[in-house]
Backbone and ligand atoms as CSV (ligand in chain L), in Angstrom:
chain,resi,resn,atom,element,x,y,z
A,1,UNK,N,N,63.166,80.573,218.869
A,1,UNK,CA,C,62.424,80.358,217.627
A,1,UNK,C,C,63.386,80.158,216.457
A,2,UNK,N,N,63.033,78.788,215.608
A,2,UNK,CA,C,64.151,78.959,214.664
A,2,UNK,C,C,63.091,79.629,213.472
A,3,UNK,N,N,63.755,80.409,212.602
A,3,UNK,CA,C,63.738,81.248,211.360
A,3,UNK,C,C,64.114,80.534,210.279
A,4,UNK,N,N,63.057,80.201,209.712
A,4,UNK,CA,C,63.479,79.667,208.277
A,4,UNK,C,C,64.592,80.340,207.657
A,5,UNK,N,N,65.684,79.609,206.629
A,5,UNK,CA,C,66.623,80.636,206.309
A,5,UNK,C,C,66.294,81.113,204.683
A,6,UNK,N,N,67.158,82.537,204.375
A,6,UNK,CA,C,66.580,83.087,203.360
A,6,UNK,C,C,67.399,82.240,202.551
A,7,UNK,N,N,67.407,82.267,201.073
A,7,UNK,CA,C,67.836,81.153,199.683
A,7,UNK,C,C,68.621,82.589,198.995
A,8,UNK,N,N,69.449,82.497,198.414
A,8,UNK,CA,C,70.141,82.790,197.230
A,8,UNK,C,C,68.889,83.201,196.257
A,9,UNK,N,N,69.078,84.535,195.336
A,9,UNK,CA,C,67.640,84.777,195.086
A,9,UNK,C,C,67.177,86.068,195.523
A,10,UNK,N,N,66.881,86.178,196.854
A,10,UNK,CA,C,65.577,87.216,197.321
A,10,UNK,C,C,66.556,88.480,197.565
A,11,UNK,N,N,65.778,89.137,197.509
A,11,UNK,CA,C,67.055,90.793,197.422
A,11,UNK,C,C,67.152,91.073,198.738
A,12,UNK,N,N,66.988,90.636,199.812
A,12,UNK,CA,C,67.167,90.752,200.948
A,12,UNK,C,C,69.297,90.513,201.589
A,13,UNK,N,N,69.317,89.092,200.332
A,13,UNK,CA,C,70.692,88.922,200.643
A,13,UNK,C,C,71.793,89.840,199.747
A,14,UNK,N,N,71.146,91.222,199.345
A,14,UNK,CA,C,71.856,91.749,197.906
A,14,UNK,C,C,71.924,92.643,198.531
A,15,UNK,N,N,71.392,93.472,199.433
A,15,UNK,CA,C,71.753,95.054,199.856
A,15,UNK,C,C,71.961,94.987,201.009
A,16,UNK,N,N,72.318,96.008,200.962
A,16,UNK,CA,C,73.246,96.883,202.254
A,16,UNK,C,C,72.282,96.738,203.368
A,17,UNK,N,N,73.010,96.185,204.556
A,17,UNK,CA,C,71.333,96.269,205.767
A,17,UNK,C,C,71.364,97.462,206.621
A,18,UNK,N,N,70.465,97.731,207.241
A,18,UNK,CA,C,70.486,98.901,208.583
A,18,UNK,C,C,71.329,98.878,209.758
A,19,UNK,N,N,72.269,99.856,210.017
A,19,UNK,CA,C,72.583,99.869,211.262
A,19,UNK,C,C,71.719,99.480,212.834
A,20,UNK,N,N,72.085,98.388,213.257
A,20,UNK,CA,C,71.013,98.851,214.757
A,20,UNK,C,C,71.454,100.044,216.198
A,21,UNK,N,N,70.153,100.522,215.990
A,21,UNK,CA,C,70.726,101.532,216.492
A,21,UNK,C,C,70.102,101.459,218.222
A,22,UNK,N,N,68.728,100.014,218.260
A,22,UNK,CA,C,68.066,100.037,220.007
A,22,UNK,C,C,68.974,98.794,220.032
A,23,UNK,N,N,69.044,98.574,221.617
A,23,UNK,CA,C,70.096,97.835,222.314
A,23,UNK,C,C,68.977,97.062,223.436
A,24,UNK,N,N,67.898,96.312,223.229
A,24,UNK,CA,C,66.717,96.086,224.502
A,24,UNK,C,C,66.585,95.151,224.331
A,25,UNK,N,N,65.496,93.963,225.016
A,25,UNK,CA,C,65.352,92.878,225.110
A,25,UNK,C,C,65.168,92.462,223.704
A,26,UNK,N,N,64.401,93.307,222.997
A,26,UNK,CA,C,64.203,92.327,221.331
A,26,UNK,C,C,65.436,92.302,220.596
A,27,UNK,N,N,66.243,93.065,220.758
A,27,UNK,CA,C,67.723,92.497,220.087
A,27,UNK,C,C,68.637,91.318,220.678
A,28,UNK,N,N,68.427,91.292,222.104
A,28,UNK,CA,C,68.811,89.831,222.881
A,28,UNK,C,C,68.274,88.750,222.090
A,29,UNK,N,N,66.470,89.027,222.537
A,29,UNK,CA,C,65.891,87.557,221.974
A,29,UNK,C,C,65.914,86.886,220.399
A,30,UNK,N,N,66.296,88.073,219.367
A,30,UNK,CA,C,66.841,88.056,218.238
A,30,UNK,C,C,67.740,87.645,217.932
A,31,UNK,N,N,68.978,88.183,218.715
A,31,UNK,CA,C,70.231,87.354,218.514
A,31,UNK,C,C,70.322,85.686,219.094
A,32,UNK,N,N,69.496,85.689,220.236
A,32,UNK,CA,C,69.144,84.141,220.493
A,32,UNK,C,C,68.510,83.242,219.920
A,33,UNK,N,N,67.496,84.297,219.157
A,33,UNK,CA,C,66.640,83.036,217.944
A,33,UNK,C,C,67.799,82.935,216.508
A,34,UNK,N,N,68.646,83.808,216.478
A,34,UNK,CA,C,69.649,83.875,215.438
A,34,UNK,C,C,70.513,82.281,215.930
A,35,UNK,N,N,71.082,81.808,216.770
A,35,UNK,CA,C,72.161,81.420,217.238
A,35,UNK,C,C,70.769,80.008,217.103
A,36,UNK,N,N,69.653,79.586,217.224
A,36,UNK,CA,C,68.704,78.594,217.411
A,36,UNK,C,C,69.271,78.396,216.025
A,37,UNK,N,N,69.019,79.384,215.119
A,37,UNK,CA,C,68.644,78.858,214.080
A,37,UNK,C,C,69.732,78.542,213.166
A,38,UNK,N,N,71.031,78.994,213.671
A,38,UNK,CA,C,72.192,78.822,212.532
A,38,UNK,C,C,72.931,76.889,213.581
A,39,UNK,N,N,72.532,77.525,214.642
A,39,UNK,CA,C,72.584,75.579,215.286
A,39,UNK,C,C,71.864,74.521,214.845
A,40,UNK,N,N,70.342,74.808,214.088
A,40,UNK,CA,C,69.828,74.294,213.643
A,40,UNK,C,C,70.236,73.708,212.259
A,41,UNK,N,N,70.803,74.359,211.951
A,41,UNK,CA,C,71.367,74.175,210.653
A,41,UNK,C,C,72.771,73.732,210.109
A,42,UNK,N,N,73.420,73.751,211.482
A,42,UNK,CA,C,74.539,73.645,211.432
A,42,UNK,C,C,75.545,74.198,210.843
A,43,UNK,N,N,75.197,75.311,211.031
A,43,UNK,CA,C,76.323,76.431,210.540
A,43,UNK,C,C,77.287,76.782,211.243
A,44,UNK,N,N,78.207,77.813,210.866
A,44,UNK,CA,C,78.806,78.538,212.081
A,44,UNK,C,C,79.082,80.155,212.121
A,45,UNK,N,N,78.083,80.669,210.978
A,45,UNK,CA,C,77.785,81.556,211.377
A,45,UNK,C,C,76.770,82.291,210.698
A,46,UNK,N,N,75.621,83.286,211.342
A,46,UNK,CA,C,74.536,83.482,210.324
A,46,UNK,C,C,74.307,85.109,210.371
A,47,UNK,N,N,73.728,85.937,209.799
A,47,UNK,CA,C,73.890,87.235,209.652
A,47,UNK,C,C,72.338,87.407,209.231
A,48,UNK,N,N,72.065,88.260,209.661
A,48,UNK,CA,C,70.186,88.665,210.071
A,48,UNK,C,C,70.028,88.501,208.875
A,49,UNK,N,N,70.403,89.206,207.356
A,49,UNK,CA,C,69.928,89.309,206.126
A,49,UNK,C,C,69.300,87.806,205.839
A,50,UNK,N,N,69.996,86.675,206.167
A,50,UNK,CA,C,70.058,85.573,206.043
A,50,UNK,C,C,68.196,84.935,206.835
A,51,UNK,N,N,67.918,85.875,207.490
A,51,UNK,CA,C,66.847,85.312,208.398
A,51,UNK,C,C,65.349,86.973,208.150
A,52,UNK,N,N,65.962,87.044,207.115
A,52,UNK,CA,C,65.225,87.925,205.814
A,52,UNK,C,C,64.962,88.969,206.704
A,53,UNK,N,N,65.739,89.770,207.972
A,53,UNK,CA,C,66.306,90.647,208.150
A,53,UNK,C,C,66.926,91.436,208.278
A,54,UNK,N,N,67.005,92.806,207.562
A,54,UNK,CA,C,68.102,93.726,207.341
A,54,UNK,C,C,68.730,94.663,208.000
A,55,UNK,N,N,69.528,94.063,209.103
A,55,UNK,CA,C,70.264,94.844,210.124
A,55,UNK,C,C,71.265,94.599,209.948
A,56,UNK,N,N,72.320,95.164,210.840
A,56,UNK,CA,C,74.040,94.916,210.726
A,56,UNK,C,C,73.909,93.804,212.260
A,57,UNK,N,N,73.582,93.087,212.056
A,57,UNK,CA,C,73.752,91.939,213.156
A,57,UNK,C,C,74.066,90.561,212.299
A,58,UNK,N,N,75.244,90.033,213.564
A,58,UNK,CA,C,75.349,88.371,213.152
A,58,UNK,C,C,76.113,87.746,214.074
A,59,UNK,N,N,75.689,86.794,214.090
A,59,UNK,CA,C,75.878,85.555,215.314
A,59,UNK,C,C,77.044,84.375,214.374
A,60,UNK,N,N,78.602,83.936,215.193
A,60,UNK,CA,C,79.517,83.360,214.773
A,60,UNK,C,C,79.497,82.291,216.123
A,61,UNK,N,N,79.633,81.098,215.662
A,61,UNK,CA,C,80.153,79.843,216.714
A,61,UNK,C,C,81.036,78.945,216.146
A,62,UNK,N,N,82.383,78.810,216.069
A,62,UNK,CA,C,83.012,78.152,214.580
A,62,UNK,C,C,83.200,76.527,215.456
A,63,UNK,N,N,82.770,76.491,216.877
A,63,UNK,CA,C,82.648,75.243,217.427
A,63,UNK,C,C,81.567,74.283,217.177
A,64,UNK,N,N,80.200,75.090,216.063
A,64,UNK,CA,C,78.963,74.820,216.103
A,64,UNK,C,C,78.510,74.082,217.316
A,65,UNK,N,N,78.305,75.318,218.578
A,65,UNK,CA,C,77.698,74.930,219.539
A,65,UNK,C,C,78.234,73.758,220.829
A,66,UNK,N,N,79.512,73.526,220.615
A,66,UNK,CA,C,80.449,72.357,221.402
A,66,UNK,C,C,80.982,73.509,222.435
A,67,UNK,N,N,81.391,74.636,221.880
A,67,UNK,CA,C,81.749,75.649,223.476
A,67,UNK,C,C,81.192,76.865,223.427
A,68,UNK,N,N,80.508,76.794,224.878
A,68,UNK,CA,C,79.607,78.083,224.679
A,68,UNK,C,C,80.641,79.294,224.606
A,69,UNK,N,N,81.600,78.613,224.828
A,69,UNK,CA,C,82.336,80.293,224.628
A,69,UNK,C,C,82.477,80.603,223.529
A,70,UNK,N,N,82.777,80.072,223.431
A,70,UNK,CA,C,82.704,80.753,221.419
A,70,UNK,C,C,81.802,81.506,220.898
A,71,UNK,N,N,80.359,81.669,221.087
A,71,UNK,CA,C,79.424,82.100,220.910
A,71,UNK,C,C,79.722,83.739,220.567
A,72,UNK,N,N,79.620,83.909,219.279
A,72,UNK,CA,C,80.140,85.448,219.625
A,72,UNK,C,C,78.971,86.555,218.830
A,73,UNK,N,N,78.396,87.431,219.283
A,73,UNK,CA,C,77.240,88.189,218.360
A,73,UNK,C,C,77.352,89.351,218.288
A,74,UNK,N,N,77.716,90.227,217.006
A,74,UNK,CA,C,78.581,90.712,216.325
A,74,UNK,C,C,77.117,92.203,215.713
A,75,UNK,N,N,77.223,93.204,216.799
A,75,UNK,CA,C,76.173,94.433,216.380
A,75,UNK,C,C,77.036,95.491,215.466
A,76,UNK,N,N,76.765,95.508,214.649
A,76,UNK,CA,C,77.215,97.124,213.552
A,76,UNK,C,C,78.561,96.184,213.655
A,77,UNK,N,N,79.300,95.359,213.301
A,77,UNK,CA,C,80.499,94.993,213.066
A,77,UNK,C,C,81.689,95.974,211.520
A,78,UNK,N,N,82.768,96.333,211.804
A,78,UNK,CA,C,83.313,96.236,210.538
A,78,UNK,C,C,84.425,95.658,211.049
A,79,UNK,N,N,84.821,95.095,209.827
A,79,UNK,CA,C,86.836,94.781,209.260
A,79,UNK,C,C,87.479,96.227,210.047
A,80,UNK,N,N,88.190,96.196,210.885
A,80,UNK,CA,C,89.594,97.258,210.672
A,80,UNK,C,C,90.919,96.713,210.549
A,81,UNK,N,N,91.105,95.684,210.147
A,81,UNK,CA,C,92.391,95.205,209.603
A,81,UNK,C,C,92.027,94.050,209.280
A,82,UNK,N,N,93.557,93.588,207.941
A,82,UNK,CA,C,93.383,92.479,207.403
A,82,UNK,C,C,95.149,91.983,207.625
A,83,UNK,N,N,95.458,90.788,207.273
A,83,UNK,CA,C,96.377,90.440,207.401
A,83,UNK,C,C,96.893,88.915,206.678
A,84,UNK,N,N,97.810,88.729,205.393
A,84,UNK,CA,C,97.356,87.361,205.271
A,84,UNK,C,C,96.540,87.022,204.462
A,85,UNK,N,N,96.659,86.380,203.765
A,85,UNK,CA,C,96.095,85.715,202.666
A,85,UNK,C,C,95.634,84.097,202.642
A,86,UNK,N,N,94.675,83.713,202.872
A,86,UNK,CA,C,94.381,81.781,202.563
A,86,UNK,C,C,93.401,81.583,202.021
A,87,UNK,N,N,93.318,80.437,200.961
A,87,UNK,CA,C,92.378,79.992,200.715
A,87,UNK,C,C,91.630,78.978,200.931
A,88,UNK,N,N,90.664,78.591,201.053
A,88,UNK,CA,C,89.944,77.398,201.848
A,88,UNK,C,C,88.142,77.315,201.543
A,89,UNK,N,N,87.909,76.280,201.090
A,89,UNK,CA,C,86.257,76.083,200.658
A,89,UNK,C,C,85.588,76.512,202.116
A,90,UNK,N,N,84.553,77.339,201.561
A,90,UNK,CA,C,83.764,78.463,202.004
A,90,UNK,C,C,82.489,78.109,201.416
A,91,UNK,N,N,81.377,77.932,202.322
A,91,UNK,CA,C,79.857,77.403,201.860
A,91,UNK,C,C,78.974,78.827,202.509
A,92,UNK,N,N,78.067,78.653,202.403
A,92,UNK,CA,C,76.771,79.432,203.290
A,92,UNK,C,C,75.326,78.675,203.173
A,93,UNK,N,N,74.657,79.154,204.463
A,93,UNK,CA,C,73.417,78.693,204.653
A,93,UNK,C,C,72.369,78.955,203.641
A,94,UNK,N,N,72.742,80.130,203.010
A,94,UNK,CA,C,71.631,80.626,202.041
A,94,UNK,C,C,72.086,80.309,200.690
A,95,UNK,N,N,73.328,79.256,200.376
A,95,UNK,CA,C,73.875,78.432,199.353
A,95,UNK,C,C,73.847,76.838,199.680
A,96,UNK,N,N,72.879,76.528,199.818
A,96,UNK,CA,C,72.945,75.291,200.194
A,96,UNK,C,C,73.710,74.249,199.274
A,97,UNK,N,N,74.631,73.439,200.068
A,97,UNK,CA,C,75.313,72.207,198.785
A,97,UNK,C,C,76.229,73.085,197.915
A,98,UNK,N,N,76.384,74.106,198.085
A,98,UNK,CA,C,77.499,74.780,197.152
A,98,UNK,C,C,78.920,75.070,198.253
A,99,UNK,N,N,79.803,75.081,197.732
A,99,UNK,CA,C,81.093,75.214,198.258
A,99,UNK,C,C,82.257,75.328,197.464
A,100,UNK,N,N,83.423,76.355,197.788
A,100,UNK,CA,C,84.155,76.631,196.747
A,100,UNK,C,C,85.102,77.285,197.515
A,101,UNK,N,N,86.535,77.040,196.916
A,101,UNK,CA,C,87.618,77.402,197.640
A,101,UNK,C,C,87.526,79.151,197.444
A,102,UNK,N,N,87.847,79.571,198.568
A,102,UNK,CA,C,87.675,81.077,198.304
A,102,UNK,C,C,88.945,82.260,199.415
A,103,UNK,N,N,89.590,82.730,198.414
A,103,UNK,CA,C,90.736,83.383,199.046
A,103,UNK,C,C,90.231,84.507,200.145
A,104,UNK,N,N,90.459,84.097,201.585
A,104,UNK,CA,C,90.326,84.974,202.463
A,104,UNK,C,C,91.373,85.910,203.389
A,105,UNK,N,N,91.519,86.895,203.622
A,105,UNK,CA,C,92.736,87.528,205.170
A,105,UNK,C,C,92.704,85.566,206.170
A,106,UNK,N,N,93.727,85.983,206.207
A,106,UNK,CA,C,94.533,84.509,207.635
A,106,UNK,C,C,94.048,85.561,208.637
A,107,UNK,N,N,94.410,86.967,209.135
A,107,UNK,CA,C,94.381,87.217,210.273
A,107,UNK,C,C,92.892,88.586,210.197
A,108,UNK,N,N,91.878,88.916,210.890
A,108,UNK,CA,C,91.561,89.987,210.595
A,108,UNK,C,C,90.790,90.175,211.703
A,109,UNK,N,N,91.037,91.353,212.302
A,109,UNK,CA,C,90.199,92.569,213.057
A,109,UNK,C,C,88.961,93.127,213.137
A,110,UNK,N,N,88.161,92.436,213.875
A,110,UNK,CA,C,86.746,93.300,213.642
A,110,UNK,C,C,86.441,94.173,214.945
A,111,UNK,N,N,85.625,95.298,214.479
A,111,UNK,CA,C,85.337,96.344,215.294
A,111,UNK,C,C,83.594,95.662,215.774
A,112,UNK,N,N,83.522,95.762,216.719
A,112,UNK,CA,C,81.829,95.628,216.479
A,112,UNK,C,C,81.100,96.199,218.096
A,113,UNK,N,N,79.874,96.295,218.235
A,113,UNK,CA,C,78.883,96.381,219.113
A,113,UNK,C,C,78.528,95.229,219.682
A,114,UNK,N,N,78.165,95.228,221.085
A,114,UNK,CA,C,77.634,93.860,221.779
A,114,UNK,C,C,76.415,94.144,222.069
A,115,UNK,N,N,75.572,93.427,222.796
A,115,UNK,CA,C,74.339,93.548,222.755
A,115,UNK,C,C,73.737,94.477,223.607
A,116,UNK,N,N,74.570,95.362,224.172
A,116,UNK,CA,C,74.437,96.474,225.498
A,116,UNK,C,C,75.171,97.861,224.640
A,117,UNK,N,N,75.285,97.274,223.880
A,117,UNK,CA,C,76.136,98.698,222.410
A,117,UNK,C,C,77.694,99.016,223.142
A,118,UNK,N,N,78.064,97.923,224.023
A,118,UNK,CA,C,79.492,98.765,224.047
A,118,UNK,C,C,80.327,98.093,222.955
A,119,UNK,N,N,81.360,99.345,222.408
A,119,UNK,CA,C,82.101,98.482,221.383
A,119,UNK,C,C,83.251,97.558,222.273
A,120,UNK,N,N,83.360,96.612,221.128
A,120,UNK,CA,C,84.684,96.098,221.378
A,120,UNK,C,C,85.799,95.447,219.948
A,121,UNK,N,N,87.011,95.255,220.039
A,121,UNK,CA,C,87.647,94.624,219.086
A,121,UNK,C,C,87.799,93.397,219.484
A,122,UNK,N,N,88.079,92.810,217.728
A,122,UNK,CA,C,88.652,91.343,218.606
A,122,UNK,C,C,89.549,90.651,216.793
A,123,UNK,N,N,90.371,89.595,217.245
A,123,UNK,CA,C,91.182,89.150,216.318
A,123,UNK,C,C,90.862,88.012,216.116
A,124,UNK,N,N,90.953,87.536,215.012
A,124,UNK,CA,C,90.501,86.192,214.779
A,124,UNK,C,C,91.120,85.554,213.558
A,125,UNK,N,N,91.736,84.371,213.533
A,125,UNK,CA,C,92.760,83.599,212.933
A,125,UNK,C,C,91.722,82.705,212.179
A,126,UNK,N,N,92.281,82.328,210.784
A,126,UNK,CA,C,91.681,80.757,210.677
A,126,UNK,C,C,90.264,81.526,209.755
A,127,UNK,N,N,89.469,79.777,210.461
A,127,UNK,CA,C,88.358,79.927,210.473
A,127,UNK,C,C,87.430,80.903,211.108
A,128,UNK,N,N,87.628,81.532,212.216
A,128,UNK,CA,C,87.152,82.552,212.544
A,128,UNK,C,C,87.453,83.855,211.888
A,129,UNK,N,N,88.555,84.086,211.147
A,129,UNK,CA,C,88.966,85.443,210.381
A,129,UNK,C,C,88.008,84.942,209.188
A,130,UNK,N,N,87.667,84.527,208.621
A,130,UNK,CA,C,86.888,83.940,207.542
A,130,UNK,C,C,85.773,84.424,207.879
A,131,UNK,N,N,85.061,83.793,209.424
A,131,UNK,CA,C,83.761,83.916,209.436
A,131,UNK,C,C,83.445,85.596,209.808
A,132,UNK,N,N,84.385,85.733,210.425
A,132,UNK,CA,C,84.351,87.725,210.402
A,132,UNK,C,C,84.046,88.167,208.828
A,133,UNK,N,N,84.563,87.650,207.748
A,133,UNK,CA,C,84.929,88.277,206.662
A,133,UNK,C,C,83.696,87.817,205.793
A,134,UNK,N,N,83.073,86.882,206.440
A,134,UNK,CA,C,81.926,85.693,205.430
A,134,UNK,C,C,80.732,86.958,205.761
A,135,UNK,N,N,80.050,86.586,207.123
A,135,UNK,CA,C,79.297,87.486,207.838
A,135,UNK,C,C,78.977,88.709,207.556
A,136,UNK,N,N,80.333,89.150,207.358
A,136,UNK,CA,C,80.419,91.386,207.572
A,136,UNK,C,C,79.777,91.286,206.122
A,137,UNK,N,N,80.137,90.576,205.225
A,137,UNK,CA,C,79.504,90.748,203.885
A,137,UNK,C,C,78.971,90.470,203.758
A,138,UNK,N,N,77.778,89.771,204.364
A,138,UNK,CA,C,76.168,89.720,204.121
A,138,UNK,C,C,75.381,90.719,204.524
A,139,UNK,N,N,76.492,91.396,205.641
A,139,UNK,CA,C,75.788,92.762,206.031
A,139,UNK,C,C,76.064,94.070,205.003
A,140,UNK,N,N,76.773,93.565,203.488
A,140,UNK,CA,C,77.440,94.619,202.825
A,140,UNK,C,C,76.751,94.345,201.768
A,141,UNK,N,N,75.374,93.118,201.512
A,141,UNK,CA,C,75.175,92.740,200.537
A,141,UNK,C,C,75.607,91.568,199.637
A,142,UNK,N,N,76.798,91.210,200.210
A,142,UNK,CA,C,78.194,90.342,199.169
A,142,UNK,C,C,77.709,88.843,199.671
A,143,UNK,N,N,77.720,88.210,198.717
A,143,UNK,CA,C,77.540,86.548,199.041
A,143,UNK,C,C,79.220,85.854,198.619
A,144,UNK,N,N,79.154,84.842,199.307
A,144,UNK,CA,C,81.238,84.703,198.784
A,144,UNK,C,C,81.531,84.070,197.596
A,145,UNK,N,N,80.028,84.383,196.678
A,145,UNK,CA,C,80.650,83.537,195.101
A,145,UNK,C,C,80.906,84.591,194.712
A,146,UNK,N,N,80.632,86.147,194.959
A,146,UNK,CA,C,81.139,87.074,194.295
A,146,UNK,C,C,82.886,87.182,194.664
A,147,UNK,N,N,83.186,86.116,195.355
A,147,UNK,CA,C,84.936,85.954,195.357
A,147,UNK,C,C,85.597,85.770,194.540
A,148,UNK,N,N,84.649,84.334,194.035
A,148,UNK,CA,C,85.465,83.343,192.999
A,148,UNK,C,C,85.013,83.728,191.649
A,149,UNK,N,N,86.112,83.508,190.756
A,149,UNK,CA,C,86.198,83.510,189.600
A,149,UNK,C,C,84.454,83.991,188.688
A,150,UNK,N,N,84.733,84.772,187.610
A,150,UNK,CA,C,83.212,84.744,187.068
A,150,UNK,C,C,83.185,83.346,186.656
A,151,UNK,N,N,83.845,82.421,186.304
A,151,UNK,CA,C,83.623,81.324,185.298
A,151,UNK,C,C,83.339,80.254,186.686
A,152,UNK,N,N,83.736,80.334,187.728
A,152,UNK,CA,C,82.884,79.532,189.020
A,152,UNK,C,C,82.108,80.100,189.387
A,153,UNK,N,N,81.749,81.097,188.927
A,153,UNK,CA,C,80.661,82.219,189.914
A,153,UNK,C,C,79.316,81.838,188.985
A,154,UNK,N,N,79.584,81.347,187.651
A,154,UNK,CA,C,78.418,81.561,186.815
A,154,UNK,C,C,77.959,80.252,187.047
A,155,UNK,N,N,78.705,79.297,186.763
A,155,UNK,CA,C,78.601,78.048,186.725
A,155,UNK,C,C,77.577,77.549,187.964
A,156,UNK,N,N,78.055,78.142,189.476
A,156,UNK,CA,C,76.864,77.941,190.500
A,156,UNK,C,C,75.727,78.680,190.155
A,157,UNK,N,N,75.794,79.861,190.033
A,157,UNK,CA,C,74.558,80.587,189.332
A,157,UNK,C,C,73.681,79.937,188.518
A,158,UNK,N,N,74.004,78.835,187.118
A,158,UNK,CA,C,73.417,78.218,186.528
A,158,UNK,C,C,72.809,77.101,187.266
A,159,UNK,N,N,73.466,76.591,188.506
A,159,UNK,CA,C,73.303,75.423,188.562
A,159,UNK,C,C,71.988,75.895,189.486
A,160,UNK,N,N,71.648,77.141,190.216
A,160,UNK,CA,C,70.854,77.328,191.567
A,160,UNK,C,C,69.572,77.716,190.296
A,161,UNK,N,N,69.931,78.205,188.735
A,161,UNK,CA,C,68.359,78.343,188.151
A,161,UNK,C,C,68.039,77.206,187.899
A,162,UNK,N,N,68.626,75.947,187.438
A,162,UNK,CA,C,68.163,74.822,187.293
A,162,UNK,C,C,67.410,74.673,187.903
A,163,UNK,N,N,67.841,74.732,189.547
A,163,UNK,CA,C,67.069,73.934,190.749
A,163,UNK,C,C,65.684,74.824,191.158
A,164,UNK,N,N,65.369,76.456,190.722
A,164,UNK,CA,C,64.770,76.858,190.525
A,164,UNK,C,C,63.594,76.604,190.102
A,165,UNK,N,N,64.460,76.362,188.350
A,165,UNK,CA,C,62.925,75.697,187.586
A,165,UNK,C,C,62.640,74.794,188.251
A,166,UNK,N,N,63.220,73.839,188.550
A,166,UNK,CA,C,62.557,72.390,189.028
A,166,UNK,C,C,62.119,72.500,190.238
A,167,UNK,N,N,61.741,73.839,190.558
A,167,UNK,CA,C,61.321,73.797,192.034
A,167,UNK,C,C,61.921,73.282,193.586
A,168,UNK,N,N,63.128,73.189,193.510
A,168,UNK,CA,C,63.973,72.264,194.179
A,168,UNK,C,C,64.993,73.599,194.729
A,169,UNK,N,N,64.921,75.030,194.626
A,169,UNK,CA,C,65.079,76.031,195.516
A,169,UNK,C,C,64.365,76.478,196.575
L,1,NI,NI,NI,76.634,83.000,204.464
């Protein structure tokens, strides 16, 4: 099932989400309608808040869907290391048409749960240390214009009430 995605806006993408704490078929078929719907969209990676649910879950594919291995779905995730500094334009699904260079860790460590709750670590370079770092903060509340500058941060802000009024959010 794809899930309409949530918009910039609804307080869903502003707070802190719930730990998951059941591990059963509806968190499978969840994380599978997660992975429908960020393919749908062509993302590469989407985080429940985003699908106007508030759990610590999120689904990363930085191949968008070219290798299933990549497929990676990410329960109660945190950062335990960072490493490295880059910057590189950074968009999201729930920012549509917006994009902005945004200083991320080159190398970083996430701790997380799989869909059977065993933990595991894993490292991820690049674009994937990004999408660890994009993700975990939708589960923290954080959207990645709170990166950049207030004077780029406002400037998209203005531009998403425009589209507001005009109904075009
Ligand atoms: Ni995002």
């Amino acid at each position: 099932m794809i899930y309409p995605i949530v918009k910039y806006g609804q307080k869903v993408l502003e707070i802190s989400a719930e730990p998951v704490t059941v591990f059963d078929g509806d968190l499978a078929k969840l994380v599978a309608d997660m992975f429908e719907t960020m393919y749908a969209a062509s993302g590469v990676g989407l985080a429940a808040p985003q699908i106007g649910i508030g759990k610590r879950l999120c689904v990363i594919d930085i191949t968008s869907g070219q290798d299933p291995q990549s497929k990676l779905a990410l329960v109660n995730p945190i950062i335990v290391g960072t490493e490295g500094k880059v910057a590189q334009d950074e968009g999201c699904l729930s920012l549509p048409d917006f994009r902005a260079s945004t200083t991320r860790p080159a190398r970083v460590t996430v701790r997380a749960q799989d869909l059977h709750g065993e933990e595991f670590t894993m490292m991820g370079e690049g674009l994937l240390a990004r999408a660890f770092c994009h993700e975990t903060d939708h589960l923290n509340g954080t959207l990645f214009i709170q990166h950049l500058s207030r004077l780029k941060r406002d400037s998209i802000k203005r531009k998403i009430k425009r589209l507001m009024k005009a109904g075009e959010w």
